[in-house]
N, C-alpha and C positions, 0 to 999 in steps of 0.2 A: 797507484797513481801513475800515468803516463805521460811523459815529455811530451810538452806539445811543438811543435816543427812550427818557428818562425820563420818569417824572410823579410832582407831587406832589398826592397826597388833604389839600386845606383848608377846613377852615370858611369857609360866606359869612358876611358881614355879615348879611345879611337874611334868613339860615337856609339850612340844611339843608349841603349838604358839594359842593366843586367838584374836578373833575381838571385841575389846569394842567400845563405844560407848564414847567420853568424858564423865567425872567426872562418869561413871557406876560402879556399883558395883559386877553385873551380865555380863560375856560374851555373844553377841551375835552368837557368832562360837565356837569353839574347833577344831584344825588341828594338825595332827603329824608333819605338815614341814611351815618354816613359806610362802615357794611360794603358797600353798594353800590357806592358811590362809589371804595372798593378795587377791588370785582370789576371795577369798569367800568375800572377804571386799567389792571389786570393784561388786559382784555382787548387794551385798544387799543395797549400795549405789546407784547406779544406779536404783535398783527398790523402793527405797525412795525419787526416782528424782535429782539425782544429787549430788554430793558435795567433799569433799579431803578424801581421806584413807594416812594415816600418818603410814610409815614404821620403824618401830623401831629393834636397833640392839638384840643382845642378854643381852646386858648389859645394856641394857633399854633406849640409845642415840635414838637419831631421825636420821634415816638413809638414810631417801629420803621420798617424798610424789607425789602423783598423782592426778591429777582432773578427775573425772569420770563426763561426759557428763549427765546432758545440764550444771555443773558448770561452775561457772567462774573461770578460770585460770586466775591469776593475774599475770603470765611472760607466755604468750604463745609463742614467735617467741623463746626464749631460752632453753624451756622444748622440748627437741626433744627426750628422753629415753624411753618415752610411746606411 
């Protein structure tokens, strides 16, 4: 079975929107908007094979989340946003 490579889209401090990585200390991206900073999730997720990008607000809630293929979506007939 293989780990699948999540990321979460968060606000920086000093602007604009980062892709980490759980518990990372280093961003994987930097974007000035955070819909970039999705697309760039979903990409690099997808090219790690799969797994959730976790969308966070500005104020650092959890906003909404997506499965990028081949993951498994754990509510697929309810997820109809993506």
């Amino acid at each position: 079975m293989s780990k699948q490579s999540n990321r979460h889209v968060v606000p920086n401090p000093d602007g604009g929107w980062d892709v980490k990585a759980p518990n990372a200390q280093r961003s994987s991206a930097h974007t000035l908007t955070q819909a970039e900073a999705e697309q760039r999730a979903k990409e690099i997720v997808g090219n790690l094979g799969g797994g959730e990008v976790v969308i966070h607000r500005p104020d650092g809630t959890i906003r909404d989340s997506d499965t990028v293929p081949p993951g498994n979506d754990p509510h697929p007939p309810k997820d109809r946003r993506h």
